[in-house]
ZATIPA-715812 format. One record per residue (C-alpha): residue in three letters; x, y, z. Coordinates in steps of 0.02 Angstrom, whole numbers, padded with zeros to 5 digits, always signed. Layout:
// ZATIPA-715812
alaXYZ
...
//
This chain:
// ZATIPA-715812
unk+02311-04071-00123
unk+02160-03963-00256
unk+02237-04034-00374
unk+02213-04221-00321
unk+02049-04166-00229
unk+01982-04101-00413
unk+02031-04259-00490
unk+01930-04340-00361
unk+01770-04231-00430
unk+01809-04258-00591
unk+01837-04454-00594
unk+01697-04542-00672
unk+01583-04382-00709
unk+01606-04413-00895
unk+01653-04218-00921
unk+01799-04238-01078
unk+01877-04090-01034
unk+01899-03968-00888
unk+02000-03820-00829
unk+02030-03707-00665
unk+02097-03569-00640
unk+02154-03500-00453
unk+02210-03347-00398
unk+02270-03317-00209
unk+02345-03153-00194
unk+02517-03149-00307
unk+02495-03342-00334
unk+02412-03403-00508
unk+02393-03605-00506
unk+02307-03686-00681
unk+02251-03845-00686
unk+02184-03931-00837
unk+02144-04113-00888
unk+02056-04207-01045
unk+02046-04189-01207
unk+01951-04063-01305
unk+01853-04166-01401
unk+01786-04352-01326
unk+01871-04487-01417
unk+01977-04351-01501
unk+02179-04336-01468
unk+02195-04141-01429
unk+02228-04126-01252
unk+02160-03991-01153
unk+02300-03840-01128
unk+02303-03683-01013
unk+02260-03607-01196
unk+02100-03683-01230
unk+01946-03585-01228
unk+01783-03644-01172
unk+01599-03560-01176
unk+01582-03476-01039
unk+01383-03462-01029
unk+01308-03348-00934
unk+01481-03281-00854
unk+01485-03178-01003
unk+01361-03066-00898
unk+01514-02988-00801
unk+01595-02927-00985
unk+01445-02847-01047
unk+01448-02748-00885
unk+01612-02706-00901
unk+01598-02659-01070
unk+01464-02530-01034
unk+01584-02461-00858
unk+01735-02437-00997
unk+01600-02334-01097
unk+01559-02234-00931
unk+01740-02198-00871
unk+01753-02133-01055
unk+01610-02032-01035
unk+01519-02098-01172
unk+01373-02147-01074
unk+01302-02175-00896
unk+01231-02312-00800
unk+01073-02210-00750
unk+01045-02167-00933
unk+00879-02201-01018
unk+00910-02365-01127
unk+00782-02272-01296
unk+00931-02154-01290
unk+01032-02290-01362
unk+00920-02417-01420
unk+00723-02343-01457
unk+00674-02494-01523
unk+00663-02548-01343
unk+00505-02559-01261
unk+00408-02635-01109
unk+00246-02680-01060
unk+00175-02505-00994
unk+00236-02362-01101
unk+00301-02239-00950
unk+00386-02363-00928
unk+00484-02354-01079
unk+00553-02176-01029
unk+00605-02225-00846
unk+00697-02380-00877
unk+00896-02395-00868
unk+01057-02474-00931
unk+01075-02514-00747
unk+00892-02592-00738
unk+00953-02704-00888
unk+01106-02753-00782
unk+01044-02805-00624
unk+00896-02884-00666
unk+00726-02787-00599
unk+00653-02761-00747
unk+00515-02857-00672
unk+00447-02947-00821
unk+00410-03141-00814
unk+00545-03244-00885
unk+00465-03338-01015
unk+00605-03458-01068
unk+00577-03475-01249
unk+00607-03284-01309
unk+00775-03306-01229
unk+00838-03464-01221
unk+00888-03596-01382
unk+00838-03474-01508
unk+00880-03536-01702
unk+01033-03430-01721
unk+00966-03357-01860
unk+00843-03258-01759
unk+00917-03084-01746
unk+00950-03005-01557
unk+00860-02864-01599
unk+00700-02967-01634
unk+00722-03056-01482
unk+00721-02881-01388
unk+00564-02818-01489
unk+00461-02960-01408
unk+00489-02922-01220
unk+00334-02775-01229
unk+00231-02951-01236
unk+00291-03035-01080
unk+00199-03049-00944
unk+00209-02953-00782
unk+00279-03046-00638
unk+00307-02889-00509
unk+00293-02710-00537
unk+00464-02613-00613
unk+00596-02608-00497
unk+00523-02695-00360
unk+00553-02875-00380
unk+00698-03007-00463
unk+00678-03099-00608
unk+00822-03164-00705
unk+00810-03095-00870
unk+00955-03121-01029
unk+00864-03005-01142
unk+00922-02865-01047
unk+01104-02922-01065
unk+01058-02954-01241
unk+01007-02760-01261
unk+01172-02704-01146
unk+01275-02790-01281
unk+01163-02679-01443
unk+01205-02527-01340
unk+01375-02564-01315
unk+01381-02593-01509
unk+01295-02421-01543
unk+01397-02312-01444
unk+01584-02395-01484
unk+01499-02404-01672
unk+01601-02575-01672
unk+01532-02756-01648
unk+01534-02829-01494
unk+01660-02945-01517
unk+01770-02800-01585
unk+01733-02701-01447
unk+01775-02829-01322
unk+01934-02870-01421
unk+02006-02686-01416
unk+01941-02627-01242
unk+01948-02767-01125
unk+02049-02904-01186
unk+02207-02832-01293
unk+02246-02728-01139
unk+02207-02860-01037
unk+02317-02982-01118
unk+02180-03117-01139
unk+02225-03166-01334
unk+02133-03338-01325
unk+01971-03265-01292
unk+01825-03196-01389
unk+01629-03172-01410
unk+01517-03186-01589
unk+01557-03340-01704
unk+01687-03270-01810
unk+01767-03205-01680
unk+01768-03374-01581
unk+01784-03494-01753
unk+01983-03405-01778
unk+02029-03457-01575
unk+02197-03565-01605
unk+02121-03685-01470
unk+01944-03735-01429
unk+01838-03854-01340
unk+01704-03922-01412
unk+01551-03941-01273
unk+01467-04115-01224
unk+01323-04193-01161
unk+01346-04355-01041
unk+01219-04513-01043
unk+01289-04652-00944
unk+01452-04567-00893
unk+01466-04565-01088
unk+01497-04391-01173
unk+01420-04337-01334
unk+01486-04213-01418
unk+01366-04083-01489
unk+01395-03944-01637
unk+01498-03781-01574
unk+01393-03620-01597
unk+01430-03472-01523
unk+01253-03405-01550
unk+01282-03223-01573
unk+01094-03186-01527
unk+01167-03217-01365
unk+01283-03111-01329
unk+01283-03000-01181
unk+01177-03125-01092
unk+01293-03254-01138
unk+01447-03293-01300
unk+01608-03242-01238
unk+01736-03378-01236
unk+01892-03380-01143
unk+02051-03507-01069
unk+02123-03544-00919
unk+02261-03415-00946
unk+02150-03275-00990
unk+02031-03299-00836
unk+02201-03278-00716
unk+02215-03132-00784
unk+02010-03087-00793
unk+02014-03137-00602
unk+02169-03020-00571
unk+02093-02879-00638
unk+01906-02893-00564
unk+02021-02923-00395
unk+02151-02776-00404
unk+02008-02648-00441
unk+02011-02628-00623
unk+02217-02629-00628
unk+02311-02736-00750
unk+02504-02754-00782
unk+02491-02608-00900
unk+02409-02492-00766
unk+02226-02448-00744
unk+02134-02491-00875
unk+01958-02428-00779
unk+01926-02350-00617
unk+01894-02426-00464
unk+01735-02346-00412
unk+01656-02396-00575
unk+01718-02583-00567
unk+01682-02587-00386
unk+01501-02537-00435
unk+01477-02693-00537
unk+01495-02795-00359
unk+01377-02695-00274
unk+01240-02773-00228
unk+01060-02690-00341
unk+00907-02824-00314
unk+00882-02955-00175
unk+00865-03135-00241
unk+00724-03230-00170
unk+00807-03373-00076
unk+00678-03493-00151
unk+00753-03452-00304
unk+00940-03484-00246
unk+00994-03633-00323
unk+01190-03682-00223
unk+01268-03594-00361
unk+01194-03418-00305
unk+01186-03469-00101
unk+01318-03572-00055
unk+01266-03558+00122
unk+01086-03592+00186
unk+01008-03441+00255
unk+01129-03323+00175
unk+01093-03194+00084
unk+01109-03180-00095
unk+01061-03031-00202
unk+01102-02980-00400
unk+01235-02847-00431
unk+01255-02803-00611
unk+01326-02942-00704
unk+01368-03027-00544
unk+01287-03120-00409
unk+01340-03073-00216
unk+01316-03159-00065
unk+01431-03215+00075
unk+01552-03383+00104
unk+01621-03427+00280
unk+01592-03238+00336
unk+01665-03185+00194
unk+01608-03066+00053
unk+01561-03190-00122
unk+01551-03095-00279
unk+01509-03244-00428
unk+01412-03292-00564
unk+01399-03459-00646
unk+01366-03510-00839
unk+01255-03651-00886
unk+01244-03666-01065
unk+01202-03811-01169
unk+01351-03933-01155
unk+01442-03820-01046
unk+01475-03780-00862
unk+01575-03630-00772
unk+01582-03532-00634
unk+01690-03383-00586
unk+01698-03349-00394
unk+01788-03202-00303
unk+01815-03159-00148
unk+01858-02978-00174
unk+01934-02945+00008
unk+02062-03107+00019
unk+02110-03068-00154
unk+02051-03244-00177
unk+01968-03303-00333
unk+01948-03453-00456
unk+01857-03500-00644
unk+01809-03670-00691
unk+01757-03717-00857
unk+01673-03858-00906
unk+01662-03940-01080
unk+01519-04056-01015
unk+01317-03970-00947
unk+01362-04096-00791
unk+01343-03967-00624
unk+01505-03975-00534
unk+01557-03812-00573
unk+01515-03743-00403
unk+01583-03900-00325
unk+01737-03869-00376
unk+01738-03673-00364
unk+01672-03706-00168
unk+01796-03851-00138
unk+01943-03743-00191
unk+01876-03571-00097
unk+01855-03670+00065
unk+02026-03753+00064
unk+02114-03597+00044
unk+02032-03517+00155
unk+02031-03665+00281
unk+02138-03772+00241
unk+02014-03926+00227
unk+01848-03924+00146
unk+01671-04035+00168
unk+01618-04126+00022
unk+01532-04010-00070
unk+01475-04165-00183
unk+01363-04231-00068
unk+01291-04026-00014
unk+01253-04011-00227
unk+01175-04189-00222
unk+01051-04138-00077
unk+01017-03990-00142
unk+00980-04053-00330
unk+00888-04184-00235
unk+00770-04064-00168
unk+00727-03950-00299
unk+00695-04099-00415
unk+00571-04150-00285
unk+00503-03940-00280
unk+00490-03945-00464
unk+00402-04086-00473
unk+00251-04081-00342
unk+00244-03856-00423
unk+00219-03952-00570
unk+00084-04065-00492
unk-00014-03925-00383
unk+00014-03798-00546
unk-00066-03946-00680
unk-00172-04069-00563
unk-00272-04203-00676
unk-00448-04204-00626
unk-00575-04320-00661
unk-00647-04248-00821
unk-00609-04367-00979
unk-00480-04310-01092
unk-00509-04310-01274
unk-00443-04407-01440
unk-00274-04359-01465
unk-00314-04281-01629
unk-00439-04129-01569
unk-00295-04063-01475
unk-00181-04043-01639
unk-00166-03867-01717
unk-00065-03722-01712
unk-00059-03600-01543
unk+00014-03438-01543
unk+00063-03320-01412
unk+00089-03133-01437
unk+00306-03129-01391
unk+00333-03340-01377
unk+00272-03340-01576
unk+00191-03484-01652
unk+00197-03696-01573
unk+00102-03816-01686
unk+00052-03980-01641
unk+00031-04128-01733
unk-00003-04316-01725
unk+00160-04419-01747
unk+00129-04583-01770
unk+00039-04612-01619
unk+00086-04478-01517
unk+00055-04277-01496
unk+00235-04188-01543
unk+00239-04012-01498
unk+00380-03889-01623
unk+00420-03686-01646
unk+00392-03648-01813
unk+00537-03539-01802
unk+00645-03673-01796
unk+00703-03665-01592
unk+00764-03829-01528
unk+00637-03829-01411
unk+00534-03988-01503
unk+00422-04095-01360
unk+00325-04253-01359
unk+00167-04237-01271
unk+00105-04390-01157
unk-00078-04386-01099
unk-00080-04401-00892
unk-00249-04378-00863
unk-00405-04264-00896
unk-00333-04113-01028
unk-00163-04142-00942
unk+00011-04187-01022
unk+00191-04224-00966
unk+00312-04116-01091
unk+00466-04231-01144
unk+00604-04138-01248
unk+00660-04239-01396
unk+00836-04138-01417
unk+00971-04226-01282
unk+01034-04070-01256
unk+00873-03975-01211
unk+00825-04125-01080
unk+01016-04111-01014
unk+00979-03917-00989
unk+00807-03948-00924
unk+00800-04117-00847
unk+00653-04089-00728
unk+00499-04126-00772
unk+00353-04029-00847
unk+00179-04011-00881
unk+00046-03938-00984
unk-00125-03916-00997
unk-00261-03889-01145
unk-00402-03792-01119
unk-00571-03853-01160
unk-00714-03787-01178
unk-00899-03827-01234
unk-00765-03977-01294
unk-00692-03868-01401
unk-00476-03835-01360
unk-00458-03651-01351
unk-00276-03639-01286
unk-00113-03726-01212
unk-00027-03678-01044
unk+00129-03738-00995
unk+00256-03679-00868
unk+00326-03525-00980
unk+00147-03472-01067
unk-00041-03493-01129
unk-00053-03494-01313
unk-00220-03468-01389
unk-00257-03603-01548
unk-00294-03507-01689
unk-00460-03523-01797
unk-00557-03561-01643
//
């Protein structure tokens, strides 16, 4: 009956390729359909690995409970032990703040999307980490959410320092040798020797495109470990038999069982259905893991939404109930599926969870766009010729966005090279919708945004958008 019930998902979605994984006590059921690549012949096997996204989160705090049960660190250690180049905002800060602050996300600072998020691989991790002192504030240290990869990103350099291996390596000798997960991996060279891979898609249409693998190794820790259908049985045995594998223990319970804990409440506002299944539930960050609750039970989870990928691992740590779908397609019926199957084992039946992730998509789309509205209203004041807003605008950790007149239009690029290239449209007044040019950025970020110039004495003095203000240089 799941099986048939996650055809019924799939049919017509476009995704090329998918694969799930279930685990009910003893019982391991693996289902997998499609090809790897669209219009390609390599069908999709129990071996291929997929990106896993932001699922990877779980590994890198894994990786740094191995290090603890071998006594080569602590959770409640100060990160400049391991890694001075970090810094944040206020410098007492700097002293007080821990591996486990970087795990469970109350670091506190603003997440401003482009120092995280479709960074030109080239761009070195530890760059990416010296930028965060520039953020901005959004609540004081420890005393608010914020969803923040950079301090996965600096869990992974630690976890490098103290092994004094990469973090692929690492991953590789600790975790998934013992583990017996020999199809999976994290860092490009690493991931590039994988006998099987997927190759991840964007749909237009129902029609999938297939985009470039890269395992952007910037990313890793926050995201970058890859992994099959086979593997995650036995990733999902071992996060539900307390840290035990076939071989034995391979870490202790208390340590693993730490990881599940819950650390930092998650605003429900913020609670997309993939963190709060339930309405009114409530859902708060662990380290590396989400937790919340599903039909009265406890729900330990996270979800991965890369660029031309979907996933979600979902446990249920007291039913010894879990189950990973992967996704070679950014189309968002990860938790669908992940909710469909958890309900029907635990119920028999399940509601269609279809129409729940419709609703809620539904809604936020309409949230996003009348914050966008109230946050960037056009007033009556006349805009100006397209070409006085041109120039180059730089902020302090975002780095530098120039603008420039294409053809007839304003088009808005990193100089870095990030993918993160937008066409400006005048609204109104100083006011402009933001339209990514790269199909995969708009699949990521489909809702719509805004920004506004700042004028004044009609002079442009800066550029705010959703993530930022940048201040145009030479006045």
């Amino acid at each position: 009956w799941l099986e048939s019930r996650i055809d019924e998902i799939l049919d017509g979605s476009g995704i090329p390729g998918a694969a799930v994984t279930i685990v009910n006590g003893d019982e391991r059921t693996i289902t997998v359909r499609g090809v790897c690549r669209e219009g390609g012949g390599q069908m999709i096997t129990p071996n291929t690995a997929f990106d896993l996204g932001s699922c990877s989160k779980s590994f890198v705090a894994t990786a740094i409970t191995l290090l603890a049960d071998q006594g080569k660190l602590e959770l409640d250690d100060p990160v400049r032990r391991y890694l001075p180049e970090f810094h944040l905002d206020k410098a007492w800060m700097d002293d007080e703040v821990t591996i486990r602050d970087l795990l469970c996300n109350r670091i506190g600072l603003r997440r401003q999307i482009p120092v995280e998020s479709f960074a030109n691989p080239d761009i070195d991790a530890l760059d990416i980490i010296k930028r965060i002192s520039k953020l901005d504030r959004l609540h004081p240290f420890r005393e608010g959410y914020v969803y923040f990869n950079p301090g996965f990103m600096a869990a992974r350099l630690i976890v490098e320092r103290v092994s004094g291996q990469s973090y692929g390596e690492f991953l590789n000798s600790a975790l998934f040798a013992p583990l017996g997960m020999r199809n999976s991996a994290s860092g490009e060279s690493l991931v590039s020797q994988l006998p099987e891979q997927a190759v991840g898609h964007v749909v237009r249409n129902r029609q999938a495109i297939p985009l470039e693998t890269d395992a952007f190794d910037n990313w890793q820790g926050a995201a970058g470990v890859w992994s099959s259908a086979h593997n995650m049985s036995r990733w999902l045995g071992f996060q539900l038999e307390g840290g035990k594998h076939e071989g034995g223990e391979l870490l202790n319970r208390d340590l693993l069982v730490e990881t599940h804990l819950p650390h930092t409440d998650i605003p429900a506002n913020e609670c997309k259905l993939i963190h709060q299944p339930e309405d009114g539930a409530r859902t708060s960050y662990c380290l590396g893991w989400w937790t919340g609750s599903f039909l009265g039970r406890r729900l330990v989870q996270h979800a991965g939404e890369m660029i031309g990928w979907r996933a979600q691992v979902s446990l249920l740590p007291e039913e010894k109930v879990g189950v990973a779908v992967m996704l070679s397609a950014s189309v968002s019926l990860h938790a669908v599926i992940a909710y469909t199957v958890l309900e029907t084992l635990l119920e028999g039946k399940s509601r269609d969870w279809q129409e729940v992730a419709q609703a809620r998509e539904l809604q936020q789309a309409e949230d996003m766009d009348l914050a966008m509205k109230n946050a960037f209203p056009i007033s009556d004041a006349p805009g100006l010729q397209l070409e006085a807003y041109a120039g180059r605008y730089s902020h302090p950790a975002l780095g530098t966005l120039h603008i420039a007149m294409d053809d007839d239009r304003l088009v808005a690029k990193f100089e870095d090279g990030r993918i993160w290239t937008t066409v400006l449209e005048h609204l109104g007044s100083h006011v402009f919708s933001m339209r990514f040019l790269d199909i995969s950025v708009t699949d990521y970020m489909p809702a719509p945004l805004r920004a506004r110039f700042d004028v004044e004495n009609g002079h442009v003095i800066s550029l705010t958008d959703a993530n930022a203000s940048y201040r145009r240089e030479g006045g």
